[in-house]
DODO-398799 format. One record per residue (C-alpha): residue in one letter; x, y, z. Coordinates in steps of 0.05 Angstrom, whole numbers, plus 5000, padded with zeros to 4 digits. Example, Ala and Ser with C-alpha at 12.3 -4.5 7.8 and 13.67 -1.06 7.14 Angstrom:
# DODO-398799
A524649105156/S527349795143/
This chain:
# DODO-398799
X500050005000/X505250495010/X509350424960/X502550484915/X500951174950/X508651314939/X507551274867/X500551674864/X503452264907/X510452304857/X505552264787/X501952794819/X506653364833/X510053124765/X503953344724/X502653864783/X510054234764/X511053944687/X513254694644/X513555114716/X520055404754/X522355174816/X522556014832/X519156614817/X523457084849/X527157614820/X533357464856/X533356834819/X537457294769/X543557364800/X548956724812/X546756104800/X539556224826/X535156194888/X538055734936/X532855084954/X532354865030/X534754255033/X530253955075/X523453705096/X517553975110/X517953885179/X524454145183/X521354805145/X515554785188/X520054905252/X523055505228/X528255085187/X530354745254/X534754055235/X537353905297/X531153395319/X531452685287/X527052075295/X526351465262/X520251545233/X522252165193/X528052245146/X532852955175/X535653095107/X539653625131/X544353245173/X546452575159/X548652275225/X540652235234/X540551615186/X543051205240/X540351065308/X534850735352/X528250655343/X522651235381/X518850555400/X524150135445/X525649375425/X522849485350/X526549465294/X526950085251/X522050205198/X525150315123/X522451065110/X519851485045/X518752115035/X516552584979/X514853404976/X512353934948/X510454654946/X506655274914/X509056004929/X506156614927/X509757224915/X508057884927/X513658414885/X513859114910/X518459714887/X517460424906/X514860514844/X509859964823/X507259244856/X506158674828/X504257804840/X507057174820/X507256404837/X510955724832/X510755074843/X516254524845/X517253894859/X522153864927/X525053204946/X524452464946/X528352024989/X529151385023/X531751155078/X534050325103/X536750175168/X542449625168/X544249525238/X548350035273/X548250445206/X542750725148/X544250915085/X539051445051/X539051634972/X534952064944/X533752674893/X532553424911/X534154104876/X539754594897/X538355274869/X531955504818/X532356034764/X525656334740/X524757094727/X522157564666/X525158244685/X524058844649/X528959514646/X525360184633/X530060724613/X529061524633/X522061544590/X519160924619/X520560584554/X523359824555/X530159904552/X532159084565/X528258534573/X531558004611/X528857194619/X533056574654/X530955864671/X533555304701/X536855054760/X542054544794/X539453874823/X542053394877/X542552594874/X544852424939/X548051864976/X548151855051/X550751315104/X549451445178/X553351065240/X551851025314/X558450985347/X555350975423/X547250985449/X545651665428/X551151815389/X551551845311/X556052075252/X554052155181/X556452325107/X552352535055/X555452444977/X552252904933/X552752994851/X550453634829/X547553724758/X543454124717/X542654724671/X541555514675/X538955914615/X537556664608/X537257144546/X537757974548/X533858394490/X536159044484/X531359504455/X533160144414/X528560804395/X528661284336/X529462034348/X521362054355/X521161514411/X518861014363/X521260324380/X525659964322/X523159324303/X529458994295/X533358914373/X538558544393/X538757864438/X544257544480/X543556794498/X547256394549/X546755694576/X550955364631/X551654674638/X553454444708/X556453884746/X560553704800/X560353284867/X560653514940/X558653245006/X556253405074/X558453215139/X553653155206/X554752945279/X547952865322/X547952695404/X542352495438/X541552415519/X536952375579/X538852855623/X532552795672/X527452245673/X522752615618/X527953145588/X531952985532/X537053365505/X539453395427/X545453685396/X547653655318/X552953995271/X553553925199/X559454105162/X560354165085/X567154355050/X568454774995/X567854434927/X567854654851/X562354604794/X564954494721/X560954994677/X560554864606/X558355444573/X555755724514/X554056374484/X550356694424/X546957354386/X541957404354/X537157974310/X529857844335/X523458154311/X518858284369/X511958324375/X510258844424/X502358704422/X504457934437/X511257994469/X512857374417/X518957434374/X522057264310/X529656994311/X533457224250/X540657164242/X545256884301/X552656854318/X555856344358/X560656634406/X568256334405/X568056294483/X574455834479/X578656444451/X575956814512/X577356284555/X569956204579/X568555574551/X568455114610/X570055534676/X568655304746/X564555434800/X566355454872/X560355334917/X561355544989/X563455215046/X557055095100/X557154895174/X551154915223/X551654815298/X543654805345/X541754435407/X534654335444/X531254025491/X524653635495/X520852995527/X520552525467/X514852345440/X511252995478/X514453665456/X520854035432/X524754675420/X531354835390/X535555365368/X540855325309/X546455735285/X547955665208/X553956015170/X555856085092/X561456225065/X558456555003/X564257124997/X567856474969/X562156374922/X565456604840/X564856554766/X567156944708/X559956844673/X557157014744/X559257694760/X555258384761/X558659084772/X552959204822/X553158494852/X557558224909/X557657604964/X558357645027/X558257125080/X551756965095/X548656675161/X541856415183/X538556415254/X533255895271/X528055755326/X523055255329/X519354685361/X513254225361/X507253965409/X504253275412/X498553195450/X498252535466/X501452095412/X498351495430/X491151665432/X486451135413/X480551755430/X483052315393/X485052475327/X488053155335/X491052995397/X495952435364/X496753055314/X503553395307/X504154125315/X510154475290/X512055215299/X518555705283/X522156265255/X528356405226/X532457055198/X537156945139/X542057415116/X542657105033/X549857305025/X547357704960/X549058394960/X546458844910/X547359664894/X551459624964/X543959285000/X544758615039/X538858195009/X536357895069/X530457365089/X525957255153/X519956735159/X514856395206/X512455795198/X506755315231/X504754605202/X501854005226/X504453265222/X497552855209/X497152075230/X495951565177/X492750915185/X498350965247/X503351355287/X509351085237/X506151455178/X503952175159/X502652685125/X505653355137/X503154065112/X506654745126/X505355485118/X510756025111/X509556745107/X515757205103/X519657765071/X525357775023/X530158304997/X528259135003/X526059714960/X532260154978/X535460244918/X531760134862/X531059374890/X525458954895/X522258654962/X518158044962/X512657905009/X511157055002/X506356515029/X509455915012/X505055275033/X508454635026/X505453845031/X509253095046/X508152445062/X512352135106/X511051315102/X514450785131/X514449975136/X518649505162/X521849055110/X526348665164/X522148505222/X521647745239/X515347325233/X512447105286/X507146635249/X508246325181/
């Protein structure tokens, strides 16, 4: 049954996000794109918090969390799935104008099998999103540029998770990065009477990406009272390189400005290997993340956790922008849940999961001299399938991204995001044949 319902849920946010970004967002345009949470909707739910881990849900955020003891003591470990998605709704303001977008994407997939004293997890889940349609206006509110991009790097990931001691756990997560970014510029140009010229000019660039990295995590776990439990974790991932295989072209286009269709006429290949800009690389940022919290398992939690980015390393030569810069970046999270009574046979919502949080993310973008920063809170409920080892999870953010100091755009966004979280245990013994 659950790997039927597996199938079902993936078919439906394929034909749910077939032909639509990952990202609406503006911001999209700058690097390699808006970077994608790694995580689970639970983990977004509590303000982003990764430090809890069970084994009934799958932490993708730190990989020590594949290994370790079962919530329910003396049974075996169930294997887990689980699959997300969301929709976002965007809000654009400027001082000059407002306007509203949306998304939806596809999120992760992953599973997870427990072998022992370890677990190994694989799964699929994207990295960064491009997705914008941007338009220039020069000093007569004429369209001076037009500027489109697509695209987006994905993650296939391999994970293996060991419990040295009760309570204690290490992990490594192997990750190969892949996928592609487009974007095109149209400049426009006027007669002496305003009149636009039919004729403009288009620039066309496409990135192909690839390279591997991977992700360290260390997660503790101890009683330090009869009902109190405390939990500690710390994820560390080194600086690695993306090969970028690029190319570039012009082209003459005839616009329709009734339509906003055009008409490609003559194009020129650029020679990027006489520039040297034919394959370049990419250095992604080193990432670590320290939190801690304290809870009475299987009751209620809060945490706290410290994450820092060093996106000042991030660089590329097709990358760059006179008014664009990186700067370390740095989030702050807080966040908990509430179970009622988890083992009600009465109550519904009282074996229901409540999840709450809120974070503050400085992006590392910098843009006309303005730190693009991020904040968010976030509530969502964990809802009991058939039984306590299976669920479905659903989560609301509403936040606030970037400013309209200087010319810039800020972004006011409900995202709402849905999983199931399903598990079964392949390895238990029989007890009857």
């Amino acid at each position: 049954m659950i790997k039927k319902l597996v199938l079902v849920f993936i078919a439906v946010l394929a034909i749910q996000s077939y032909g639509q970004e990952g990202t609406a967002s503006p911001y999209s345009f700058y690097g390699i794109g808006s970077l994608k949470f790694k995580g689970t909707v639970e983990n977004r739910s509590m303000g982003g918090l990764s430090i809890y881990s069970d084994s009934i849900h799958i932490n993708l955020r730190n990989p020590a969390s594949y290994a370790g003891k079962n919530i329910f003591e003396g049974e075996s470990r169930p294997v887990k799935f689980t699959v997300g998605g969301s929709y976002s709704s965007i809000g654009l303001k400027s001082d000059t104008s407002e306007d509203r977008t949306s998304s939806s994407t596809f999120d992760y997939l992953a599973v997870s099998v427990p072998i022992g004293k370890f677990g190994a997890t694989f799964g699929l889940l994207p990295y960064t999103a491009v997705g914008y349609k941007l338009q220039a206006l020069n000093s007569d509110g004429a369209i001076e540029n037009k500027f489109r991009g697509e695209g987006g790097v994905n993650k296939a990931f391999l994970g293996l998770g060991y419990q040295i001691i009760d309570g204690l756990s290490i992990g490594v997560d192997v990750q190969y990065n892949f996928g592609n970014i487009q974007n095109s510029t149209v400049a426009f140009a006027y007669d002496e009477d305003g009149v636009p010229i039919q004729s403009q000019s288009r620039e066309d660039n496409r990135s192909d990406l690839s390279g591997l990295n991977y992700n360290i995590g260390l997660a503790y776990k101890r009683m330090i009272t009869d009902k109190l439990e405390l939990s500690v974790g710390a994820t560390y991932t080194p600086k690695s390189d993306l090969v970028s295989k690029n190319e570039r072209s012009f082209s003459n286009v005839v616009t329709n400005f009734t339509t906003g269709g055009e008409l490609v006429g003559n194009t020129v290949e650029v020679d990027l290997e006489a520039l040297n800009l034919l394959e370049t690389d990419l250095t992604l940022p080193s990432k670590f993340s320290v939190g801690a919290g304290i809870g009475q398992p299987r009751h209620w939690f809060v945490g706290a956790e410290y994450t820092a980015e060093k996106t000042s390393d991030f660089s590329n030569q097709l990358y760059t922008g006179i008014s664009t810069s990186y700067e370390d970046a740095s989030t702050i999270a807080l966040g908990g849940f509430y179970i009622p009574q988890y083992n009600s046979f009465t109550s519904y919502l009282k074996r229901t999961v409540y999840r709450a949080g809120v974070r503050y993310e400085k992006t590392g973008l910098n843009i006309n001299n303005e730190s693009i920063n991020e904040f968010g809170i976030s509530f969502g409920v964990g809802l009991p399938l058939g039984n306590f080892l299976s669920n479905a999870n659903i989560g609301v953010e509403i936040g606030k991204r970037g400013t309209t100091n200087s010319n810039l755009i800020q972004e006011d966004f409900v995202n709402l995001r849905i999983s199931l979280s399903l598990n079964d245990r392949w390895f238990q013994k029989r007890k009857y044949d």
